[in-house]
PDB file as gemmi writes it, atoms N, CA and C in Angstrom:
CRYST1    1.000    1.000    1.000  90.00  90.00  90.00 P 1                      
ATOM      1  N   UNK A   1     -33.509  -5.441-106.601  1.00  0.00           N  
ATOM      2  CA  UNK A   1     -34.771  -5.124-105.963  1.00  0.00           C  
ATOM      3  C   UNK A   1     -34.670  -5.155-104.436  1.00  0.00           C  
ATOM      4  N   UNK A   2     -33.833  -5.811-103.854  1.00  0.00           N  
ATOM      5  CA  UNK A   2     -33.882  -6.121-102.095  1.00  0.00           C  
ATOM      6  C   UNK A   2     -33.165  -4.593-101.734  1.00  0.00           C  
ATOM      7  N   UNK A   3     -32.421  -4.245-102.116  1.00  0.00           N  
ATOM      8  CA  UNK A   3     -31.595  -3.481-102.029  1.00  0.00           C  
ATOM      9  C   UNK A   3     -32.541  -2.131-101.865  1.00  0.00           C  
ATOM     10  N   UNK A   4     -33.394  -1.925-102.377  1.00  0.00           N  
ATOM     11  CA  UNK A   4     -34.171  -0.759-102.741  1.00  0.00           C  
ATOM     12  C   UNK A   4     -35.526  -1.098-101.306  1.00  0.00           C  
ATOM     13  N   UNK A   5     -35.688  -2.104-100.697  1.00  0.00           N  
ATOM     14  CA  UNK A   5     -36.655  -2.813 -99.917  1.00  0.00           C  
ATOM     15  C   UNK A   5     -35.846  -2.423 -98.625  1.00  0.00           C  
ATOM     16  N   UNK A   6     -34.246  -2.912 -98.361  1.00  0.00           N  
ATOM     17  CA  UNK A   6     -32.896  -1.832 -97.222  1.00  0.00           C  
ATOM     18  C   UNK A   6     -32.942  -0.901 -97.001  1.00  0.00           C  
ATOM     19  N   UNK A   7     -33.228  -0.266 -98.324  1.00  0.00           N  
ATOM     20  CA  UNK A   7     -33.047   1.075 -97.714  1.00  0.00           C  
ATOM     21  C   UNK A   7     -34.029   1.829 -97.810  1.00  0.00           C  
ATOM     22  N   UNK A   8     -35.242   1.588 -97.528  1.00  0.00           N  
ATOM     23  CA  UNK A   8     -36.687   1.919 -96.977  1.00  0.00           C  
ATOM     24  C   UNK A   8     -36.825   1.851 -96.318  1.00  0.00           C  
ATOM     25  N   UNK A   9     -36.385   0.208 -95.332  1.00  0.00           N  
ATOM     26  CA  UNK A   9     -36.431  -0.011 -93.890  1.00  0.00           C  
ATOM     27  C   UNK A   9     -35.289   0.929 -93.262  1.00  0.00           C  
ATOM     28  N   UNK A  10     -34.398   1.263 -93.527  1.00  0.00           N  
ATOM     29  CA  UNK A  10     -33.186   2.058 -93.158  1.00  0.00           C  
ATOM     30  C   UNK A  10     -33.680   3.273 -92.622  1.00  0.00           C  
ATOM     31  N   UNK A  11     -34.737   3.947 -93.455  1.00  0.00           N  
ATOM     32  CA  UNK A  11     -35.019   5.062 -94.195  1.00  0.00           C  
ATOM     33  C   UNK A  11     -36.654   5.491 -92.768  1.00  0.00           C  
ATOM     34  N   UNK A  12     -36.778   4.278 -92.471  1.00  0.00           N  
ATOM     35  CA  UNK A  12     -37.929   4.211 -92.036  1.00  0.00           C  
ATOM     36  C   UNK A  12     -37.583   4.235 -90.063  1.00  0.00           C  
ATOM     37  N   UNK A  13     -36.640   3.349 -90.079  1.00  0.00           N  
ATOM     38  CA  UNK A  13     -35.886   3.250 -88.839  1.00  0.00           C  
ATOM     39  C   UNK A  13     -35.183   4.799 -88.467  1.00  0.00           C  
ATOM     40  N   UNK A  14     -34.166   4.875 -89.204  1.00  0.00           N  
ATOM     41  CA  UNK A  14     -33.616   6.688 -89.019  1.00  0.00           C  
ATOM     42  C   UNK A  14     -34.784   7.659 -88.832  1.00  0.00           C  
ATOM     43  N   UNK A  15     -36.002   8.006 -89.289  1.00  0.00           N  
ATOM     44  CA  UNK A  15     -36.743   8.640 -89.290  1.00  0.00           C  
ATOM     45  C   UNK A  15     -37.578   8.023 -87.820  1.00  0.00           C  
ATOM     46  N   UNK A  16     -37.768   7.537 -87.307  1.00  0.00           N  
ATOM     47  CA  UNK A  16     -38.375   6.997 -86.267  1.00  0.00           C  
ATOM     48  C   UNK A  16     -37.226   7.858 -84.966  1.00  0.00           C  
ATOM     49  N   UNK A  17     -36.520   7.059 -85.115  1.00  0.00           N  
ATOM     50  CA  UNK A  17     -35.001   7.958 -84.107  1.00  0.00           C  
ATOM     51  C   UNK A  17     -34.863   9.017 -84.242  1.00  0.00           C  
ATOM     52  N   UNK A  18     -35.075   9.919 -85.398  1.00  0.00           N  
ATOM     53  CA  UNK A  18     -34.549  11.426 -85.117  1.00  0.00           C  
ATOM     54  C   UNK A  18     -36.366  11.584 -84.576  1.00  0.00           C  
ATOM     55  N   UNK A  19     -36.969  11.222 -85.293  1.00  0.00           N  
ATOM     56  CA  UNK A  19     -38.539  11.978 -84.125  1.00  0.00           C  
ATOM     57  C   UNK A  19     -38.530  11.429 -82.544  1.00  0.00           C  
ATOM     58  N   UNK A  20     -37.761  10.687 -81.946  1.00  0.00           N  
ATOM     59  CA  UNK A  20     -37.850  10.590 -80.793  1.00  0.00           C  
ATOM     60  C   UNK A  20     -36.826  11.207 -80.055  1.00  0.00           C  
ATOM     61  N   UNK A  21     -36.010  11.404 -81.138  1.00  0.00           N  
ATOM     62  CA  UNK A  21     -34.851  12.390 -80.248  1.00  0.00           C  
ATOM     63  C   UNK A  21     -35.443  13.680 -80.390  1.00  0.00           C  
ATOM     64  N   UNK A  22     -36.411  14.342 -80.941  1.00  0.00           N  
ATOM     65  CA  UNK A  22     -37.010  15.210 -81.121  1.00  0.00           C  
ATOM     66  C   UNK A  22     -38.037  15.667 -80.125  1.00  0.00           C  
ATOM     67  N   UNK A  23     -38.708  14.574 -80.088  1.00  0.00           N  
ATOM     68  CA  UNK A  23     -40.114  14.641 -79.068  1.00  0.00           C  
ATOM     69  C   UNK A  23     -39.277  14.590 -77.371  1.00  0.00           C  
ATOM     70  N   UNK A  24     -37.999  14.368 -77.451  1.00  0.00           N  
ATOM     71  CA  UNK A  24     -38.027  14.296 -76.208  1.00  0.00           C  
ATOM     72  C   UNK A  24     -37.380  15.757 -75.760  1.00  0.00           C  
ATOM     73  N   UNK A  25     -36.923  16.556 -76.868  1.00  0.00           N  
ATOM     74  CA  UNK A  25     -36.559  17.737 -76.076  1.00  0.00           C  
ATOM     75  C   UNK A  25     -37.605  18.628 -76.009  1.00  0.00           C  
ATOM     76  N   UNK A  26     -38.515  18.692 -77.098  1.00  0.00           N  
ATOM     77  CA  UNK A  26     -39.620  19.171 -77.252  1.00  0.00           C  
ATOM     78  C   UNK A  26     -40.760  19.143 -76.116  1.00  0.00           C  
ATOM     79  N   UNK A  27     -40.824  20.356 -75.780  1.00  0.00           N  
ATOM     80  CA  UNK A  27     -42.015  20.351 -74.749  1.00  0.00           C  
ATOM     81  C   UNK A  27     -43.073  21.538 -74.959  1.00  0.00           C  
ATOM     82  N   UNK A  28     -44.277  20.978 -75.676  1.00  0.00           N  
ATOM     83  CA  UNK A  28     -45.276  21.353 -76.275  1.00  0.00           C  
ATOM     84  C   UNK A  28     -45.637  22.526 -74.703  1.00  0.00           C  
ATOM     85  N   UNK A  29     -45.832  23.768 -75.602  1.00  0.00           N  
ATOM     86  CA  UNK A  29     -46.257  25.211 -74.760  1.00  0.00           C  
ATOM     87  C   UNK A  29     -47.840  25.576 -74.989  1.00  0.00           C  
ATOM     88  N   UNK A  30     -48.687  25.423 -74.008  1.00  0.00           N  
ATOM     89  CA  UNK A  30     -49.780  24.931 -73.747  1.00  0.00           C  
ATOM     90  C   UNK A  30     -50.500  26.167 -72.836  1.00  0.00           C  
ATOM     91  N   UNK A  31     -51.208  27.234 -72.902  1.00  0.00           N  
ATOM     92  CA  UNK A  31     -51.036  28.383 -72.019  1.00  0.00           C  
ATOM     93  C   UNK A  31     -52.727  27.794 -71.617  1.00  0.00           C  
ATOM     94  N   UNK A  32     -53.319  28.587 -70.640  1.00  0.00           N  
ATOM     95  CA  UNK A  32     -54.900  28.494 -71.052  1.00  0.00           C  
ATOM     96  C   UNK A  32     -55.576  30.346 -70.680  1.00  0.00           C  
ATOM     97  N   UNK A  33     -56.812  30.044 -70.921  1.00  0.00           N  
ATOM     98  CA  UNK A  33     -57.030  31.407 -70.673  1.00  0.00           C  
ATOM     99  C   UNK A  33     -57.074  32.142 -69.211  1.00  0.00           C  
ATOM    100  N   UNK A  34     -56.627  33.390 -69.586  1.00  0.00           N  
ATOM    101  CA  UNK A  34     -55.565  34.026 -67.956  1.00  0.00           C  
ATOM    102  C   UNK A  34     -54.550  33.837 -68.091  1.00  0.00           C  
ATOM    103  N   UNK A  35     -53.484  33.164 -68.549  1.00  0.00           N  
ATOM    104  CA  UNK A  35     -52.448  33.098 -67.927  1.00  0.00           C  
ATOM    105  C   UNK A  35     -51.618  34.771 -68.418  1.00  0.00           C  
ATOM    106  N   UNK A  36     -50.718  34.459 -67.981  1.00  0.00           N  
ATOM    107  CA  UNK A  36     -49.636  35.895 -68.156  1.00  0.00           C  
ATOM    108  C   UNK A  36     -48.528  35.038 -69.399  1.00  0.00           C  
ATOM    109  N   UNK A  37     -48.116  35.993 -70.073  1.00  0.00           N  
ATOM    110  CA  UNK A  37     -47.399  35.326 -71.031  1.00  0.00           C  
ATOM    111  C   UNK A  37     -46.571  36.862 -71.927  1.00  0.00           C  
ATOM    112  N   UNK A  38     -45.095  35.787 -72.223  1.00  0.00           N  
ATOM    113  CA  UNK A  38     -44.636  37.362 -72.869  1.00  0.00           C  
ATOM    114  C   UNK A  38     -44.348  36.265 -74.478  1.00  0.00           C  
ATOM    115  N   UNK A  39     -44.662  37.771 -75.530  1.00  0.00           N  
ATOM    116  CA  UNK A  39     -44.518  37.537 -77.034  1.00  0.00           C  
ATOM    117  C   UNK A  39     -43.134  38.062 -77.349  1.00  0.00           C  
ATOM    118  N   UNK A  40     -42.503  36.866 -78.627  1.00  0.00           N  
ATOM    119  CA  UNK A  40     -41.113  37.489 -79.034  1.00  0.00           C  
ATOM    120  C   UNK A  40     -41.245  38.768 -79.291  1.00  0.00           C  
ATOM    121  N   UNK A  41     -40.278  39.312 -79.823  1.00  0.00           N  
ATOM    122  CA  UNK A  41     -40.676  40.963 -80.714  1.00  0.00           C  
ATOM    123  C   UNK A  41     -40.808  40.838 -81.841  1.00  0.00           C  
ATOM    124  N   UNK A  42     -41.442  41.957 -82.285  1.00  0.00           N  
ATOM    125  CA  UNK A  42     -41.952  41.283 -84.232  1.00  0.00           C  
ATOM    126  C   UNK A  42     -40.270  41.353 -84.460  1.00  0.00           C  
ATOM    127  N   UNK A  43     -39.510  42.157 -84.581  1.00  0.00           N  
ATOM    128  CA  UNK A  43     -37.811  41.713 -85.675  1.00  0.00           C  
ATOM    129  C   UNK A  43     -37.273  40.448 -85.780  1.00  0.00           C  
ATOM    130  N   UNK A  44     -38.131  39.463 -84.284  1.00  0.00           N  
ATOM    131  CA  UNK A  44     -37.511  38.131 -83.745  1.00  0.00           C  
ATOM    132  C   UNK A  44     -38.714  37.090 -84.938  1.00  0.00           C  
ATOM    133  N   UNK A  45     -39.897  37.336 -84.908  1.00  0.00           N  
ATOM    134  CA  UNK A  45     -41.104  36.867 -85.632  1.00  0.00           C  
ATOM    135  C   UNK A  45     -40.787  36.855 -87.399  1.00  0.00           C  
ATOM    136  N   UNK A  46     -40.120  38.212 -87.449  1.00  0.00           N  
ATOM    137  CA  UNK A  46     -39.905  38.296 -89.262  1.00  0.00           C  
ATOM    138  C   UNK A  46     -38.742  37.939 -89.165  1.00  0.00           C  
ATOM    139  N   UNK A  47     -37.800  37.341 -88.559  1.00  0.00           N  
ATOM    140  CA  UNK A  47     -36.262  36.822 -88.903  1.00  0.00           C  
ATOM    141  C   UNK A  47     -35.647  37.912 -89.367  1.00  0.00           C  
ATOM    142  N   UNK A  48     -35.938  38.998 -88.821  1.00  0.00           N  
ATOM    143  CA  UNK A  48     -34.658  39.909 -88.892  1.00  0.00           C  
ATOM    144  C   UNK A  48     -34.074  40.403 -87.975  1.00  0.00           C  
ATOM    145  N   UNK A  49     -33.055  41.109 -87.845  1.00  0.00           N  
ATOM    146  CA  UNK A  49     -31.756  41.431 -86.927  1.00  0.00           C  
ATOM    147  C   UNK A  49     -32.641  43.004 -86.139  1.00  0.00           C  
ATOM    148  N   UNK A  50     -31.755  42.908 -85.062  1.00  0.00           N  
ATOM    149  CA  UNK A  50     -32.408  44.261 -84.570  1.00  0.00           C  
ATOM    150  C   UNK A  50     -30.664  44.765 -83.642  1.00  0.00           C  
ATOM    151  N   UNK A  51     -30.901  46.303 -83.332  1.00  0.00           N  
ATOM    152  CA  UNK A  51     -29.672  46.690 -82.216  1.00  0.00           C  
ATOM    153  C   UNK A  51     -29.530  45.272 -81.729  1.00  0.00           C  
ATOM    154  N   UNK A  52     -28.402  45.395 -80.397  1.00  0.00           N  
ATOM    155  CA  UNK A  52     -28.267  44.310 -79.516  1.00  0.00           C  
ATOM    156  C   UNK A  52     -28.850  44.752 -78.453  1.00  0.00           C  
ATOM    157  N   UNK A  53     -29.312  45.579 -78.229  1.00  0.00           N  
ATOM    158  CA  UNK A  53     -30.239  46.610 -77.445  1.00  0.00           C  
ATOM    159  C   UNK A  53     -31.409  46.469 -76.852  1.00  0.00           C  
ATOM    160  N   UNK A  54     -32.053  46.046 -78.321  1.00  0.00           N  
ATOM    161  CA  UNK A  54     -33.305  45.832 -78.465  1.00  0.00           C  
ATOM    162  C   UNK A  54     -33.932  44.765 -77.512  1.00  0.00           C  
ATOM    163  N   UNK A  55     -35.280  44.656 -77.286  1.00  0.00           N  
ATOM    164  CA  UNK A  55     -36.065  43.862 -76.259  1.00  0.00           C  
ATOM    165  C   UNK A  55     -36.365  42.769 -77.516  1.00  0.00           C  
ATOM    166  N   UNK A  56     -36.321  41.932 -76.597  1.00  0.00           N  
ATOM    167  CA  UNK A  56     -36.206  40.462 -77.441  1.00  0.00           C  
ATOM    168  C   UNK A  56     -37.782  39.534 -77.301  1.00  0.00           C  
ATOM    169  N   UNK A  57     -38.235  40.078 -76.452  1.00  0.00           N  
ATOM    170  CA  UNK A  57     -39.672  39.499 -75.216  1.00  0.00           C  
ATOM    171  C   UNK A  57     -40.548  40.936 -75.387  1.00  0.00           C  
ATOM    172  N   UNK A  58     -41.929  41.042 -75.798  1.00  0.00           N  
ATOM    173  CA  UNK A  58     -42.958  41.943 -75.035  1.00  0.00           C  
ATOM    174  C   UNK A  58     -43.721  41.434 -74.144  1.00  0.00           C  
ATOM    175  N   UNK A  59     -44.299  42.260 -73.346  1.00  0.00           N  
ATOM    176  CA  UNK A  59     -45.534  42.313 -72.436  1.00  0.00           C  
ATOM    177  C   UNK A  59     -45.523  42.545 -71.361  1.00  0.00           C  
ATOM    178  N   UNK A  60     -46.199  41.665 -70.538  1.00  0.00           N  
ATOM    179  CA  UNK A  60     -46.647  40.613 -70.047  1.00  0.00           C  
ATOM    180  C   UNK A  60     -47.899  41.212 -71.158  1.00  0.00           C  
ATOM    181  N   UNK A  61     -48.595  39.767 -71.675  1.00  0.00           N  
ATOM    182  CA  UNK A  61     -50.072  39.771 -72.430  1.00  0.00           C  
ATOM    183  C   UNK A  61     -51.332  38.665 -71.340  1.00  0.00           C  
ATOM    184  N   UNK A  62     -51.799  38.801 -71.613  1.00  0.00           N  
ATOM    185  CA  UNK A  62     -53.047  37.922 -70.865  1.00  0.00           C  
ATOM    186  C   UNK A  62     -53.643  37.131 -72.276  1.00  0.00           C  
ATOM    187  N   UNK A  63     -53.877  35.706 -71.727  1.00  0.00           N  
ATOM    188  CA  UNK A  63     -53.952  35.130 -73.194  1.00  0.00           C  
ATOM    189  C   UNK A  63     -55.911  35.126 -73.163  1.00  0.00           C  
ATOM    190  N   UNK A  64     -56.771  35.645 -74.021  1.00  0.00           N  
ATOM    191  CA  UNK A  64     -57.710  35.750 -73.880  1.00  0.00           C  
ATOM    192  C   UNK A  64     -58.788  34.458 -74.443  1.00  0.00           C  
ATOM    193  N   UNK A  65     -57.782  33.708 -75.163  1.00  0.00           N  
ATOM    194  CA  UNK A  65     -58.527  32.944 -76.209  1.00  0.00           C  
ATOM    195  C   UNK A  65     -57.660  32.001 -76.665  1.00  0.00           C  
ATOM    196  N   UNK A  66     -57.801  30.584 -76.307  1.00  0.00           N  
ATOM    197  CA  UNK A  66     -56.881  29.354 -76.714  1.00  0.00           C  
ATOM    198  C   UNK A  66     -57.557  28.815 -77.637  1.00  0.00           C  
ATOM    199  N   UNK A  67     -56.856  28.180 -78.679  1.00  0.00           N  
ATOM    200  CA  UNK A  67     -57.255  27.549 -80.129  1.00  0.00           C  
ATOM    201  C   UNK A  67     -56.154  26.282 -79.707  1.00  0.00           C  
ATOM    202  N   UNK A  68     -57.207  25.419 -80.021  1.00  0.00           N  
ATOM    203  CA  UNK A  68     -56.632  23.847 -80.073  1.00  0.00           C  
ATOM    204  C   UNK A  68     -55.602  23.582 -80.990  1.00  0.00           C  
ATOM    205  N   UNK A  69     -55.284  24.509 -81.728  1.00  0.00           N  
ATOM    206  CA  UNK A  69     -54.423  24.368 -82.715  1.00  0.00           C  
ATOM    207  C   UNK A  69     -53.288  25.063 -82.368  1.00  0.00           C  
ATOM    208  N   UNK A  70     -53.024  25.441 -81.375  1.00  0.00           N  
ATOM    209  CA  UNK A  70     -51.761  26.321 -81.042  1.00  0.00           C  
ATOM    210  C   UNK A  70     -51.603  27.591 -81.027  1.00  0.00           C  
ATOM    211  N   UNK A  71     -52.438  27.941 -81.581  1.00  0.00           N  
ATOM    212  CA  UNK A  71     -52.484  29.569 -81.791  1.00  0.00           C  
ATOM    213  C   UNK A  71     -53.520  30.234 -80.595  1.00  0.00           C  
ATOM    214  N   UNK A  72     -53.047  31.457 -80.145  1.00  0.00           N  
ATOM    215  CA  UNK A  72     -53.355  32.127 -78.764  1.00  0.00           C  
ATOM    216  C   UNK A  72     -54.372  33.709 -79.382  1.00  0.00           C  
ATOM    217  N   UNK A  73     -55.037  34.133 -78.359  1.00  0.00           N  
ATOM    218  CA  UNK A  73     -55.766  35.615 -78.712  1.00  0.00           C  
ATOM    219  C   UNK A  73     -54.799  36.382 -77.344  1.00  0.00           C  
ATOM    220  N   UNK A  74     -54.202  37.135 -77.330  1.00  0.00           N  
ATOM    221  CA  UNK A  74     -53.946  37.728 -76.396  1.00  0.00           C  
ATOM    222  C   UNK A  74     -54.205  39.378 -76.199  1.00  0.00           C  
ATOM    223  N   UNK A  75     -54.204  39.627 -75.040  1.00  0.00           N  
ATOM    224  CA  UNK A  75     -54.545  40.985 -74.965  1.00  0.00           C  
ATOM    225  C   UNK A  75     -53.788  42.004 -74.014  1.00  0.00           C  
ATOM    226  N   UNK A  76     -53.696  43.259 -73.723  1.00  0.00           N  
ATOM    227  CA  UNK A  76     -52.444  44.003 -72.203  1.00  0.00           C  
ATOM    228  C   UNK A  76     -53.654  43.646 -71.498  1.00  0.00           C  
ATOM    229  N   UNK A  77     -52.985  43.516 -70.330  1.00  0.00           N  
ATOM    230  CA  UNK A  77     -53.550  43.084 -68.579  1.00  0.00           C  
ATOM    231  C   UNK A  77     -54.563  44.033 -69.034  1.00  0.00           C  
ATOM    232  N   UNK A  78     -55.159  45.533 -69.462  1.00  0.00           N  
ATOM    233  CA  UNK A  78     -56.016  46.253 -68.667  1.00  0.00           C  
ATOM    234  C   UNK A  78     -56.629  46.764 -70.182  1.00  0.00           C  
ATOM    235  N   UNK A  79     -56.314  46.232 -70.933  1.00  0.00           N  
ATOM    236  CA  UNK A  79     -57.481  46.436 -71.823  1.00  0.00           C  
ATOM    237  C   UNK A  79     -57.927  45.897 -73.280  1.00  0.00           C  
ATOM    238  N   UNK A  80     -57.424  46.080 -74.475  1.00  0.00           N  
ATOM    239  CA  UNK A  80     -58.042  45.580 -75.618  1.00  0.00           C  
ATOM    240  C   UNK A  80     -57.483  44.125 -76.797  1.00  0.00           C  
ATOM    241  N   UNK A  81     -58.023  43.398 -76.867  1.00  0.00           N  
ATOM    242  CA  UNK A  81     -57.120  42.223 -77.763  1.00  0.00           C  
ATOM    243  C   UNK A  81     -56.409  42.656 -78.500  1.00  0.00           C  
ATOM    244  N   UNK A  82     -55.702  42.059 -78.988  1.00  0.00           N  
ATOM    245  CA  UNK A  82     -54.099  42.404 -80.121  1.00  0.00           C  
ATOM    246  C   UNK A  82     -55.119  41.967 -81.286  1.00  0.00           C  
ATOM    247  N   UNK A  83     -54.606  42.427 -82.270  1.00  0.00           N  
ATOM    248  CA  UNK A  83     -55.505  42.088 -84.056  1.00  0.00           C  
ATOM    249  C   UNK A  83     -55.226  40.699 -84.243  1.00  0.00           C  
ATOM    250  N   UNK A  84     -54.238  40.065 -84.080  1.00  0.00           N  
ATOM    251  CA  UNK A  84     -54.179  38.642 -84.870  1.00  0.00           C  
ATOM    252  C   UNK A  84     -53.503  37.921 -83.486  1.00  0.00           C  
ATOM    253  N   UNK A  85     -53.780  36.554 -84.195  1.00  0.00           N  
ATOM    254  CA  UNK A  85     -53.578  35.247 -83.090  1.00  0.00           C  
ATOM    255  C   UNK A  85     -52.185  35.184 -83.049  1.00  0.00           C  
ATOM    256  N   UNK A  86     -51.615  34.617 -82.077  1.00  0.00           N  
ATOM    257  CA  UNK A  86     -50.236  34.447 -82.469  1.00  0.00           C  
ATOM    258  C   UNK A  86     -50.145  33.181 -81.733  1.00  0.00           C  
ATOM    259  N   UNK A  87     -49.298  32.552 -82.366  1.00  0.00           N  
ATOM    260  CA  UNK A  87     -48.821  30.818 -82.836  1.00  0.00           C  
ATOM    261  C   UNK A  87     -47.453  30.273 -81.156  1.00  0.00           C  
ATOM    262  N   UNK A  88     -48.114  29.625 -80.440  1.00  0.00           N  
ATOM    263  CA  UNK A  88     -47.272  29.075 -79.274  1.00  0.00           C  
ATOM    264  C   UNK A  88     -45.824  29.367 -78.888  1.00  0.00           C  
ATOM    265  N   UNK A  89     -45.451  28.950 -80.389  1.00  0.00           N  
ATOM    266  CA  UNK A  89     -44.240  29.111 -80.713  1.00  0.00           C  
ATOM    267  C   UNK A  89     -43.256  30.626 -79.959  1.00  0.00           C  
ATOM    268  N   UNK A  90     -43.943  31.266 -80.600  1.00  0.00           N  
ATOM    269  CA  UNK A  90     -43.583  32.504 -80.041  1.00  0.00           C  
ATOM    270  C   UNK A  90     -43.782  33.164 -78.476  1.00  0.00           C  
ATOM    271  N   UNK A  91     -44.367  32.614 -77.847  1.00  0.00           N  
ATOM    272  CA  UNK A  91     -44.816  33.167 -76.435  1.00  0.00           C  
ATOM    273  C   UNK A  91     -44.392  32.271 -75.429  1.00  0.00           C  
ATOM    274  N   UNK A  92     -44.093  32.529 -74.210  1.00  0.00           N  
ATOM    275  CA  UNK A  92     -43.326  31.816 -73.123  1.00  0.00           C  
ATOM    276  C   UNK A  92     -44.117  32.346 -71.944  1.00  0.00           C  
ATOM    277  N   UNK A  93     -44.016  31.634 -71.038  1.00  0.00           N  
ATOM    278  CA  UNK A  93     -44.814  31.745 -69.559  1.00  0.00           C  
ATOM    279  C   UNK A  93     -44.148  32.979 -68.834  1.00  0.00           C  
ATOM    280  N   UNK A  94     -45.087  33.799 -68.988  1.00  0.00           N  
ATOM    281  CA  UNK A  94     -44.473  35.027 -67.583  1.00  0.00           C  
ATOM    282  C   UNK A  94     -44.513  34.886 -66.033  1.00  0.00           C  
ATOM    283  N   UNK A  95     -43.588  35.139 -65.087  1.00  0.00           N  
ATOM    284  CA  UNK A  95     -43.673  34.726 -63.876  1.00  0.00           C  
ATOM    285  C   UNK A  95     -43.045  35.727 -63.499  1.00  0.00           C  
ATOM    286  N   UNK A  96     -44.086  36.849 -62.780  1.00  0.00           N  
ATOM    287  CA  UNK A  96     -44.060  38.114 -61.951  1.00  0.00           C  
ATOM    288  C   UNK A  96     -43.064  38.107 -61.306  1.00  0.00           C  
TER     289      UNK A  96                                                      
END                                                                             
C-alpha cells in the first residue's frame, strides 16, 4: 500500500515541474482591439504541408473583437470581418 501512496507523490511532484518548465517558456498572446496582427495560413491551421513557397503568415488583420477566452474577431485594415474567430494561438503581433 505505501508504495502506491510514492508514487502519487512522485506523480504529483513531476507534474508540478514539467508545468513550470512550461509556464515559463510560455508567453500567453494577448492582442486588444486595433491592434495589427498577422494569421498562420489555413495549410499551417489544418496541419498540412504546402510548396516551400508558400506564405506561412497572412495579413496584416485588425483584431476587431477580443474574447476572454482567447479567441480574436479580426478583420483587413479597410473593410469587412473574417466569418469565424480565430484562437491566439495562431496570430502574432504585426510591426509595420
Amino acid at each position: 500500500m505505501n508504495e502506491g501512496i510514492g508514487a502519487q507523490a512522485n506523480l504529483r511532484v513531476y507534474q508540478r515541474r514539467i508545468a513550470r518548465a512550461y509556464d515559463a517558456l510560455v508567453r500567453p498572446r494577448q492582442f486588444a482591439e486595433g491592434d495589427l496582427v498577422l494569421k498562420a495560413a489555413a495549410h499551417l491551421m489544418k496541419g498540412k504541408s504546402a510548396s516551400q513557397f508558400a506564405a506561412t503568415w497572412e495579413g496584416p488583420f485588425v483584431v476587431k473583437e477580443a474574447n476572454e477566452n482567447g479567441y480574436y474577431r479580426l478583420s483587413e485594415p479597410d473593410s469587412e470581418v473574417l466569418p469565424a474567430p480565430v484562437n491566439a494561438k495562431w496570430l502574432k503581433a504585426y510591426h509595420p
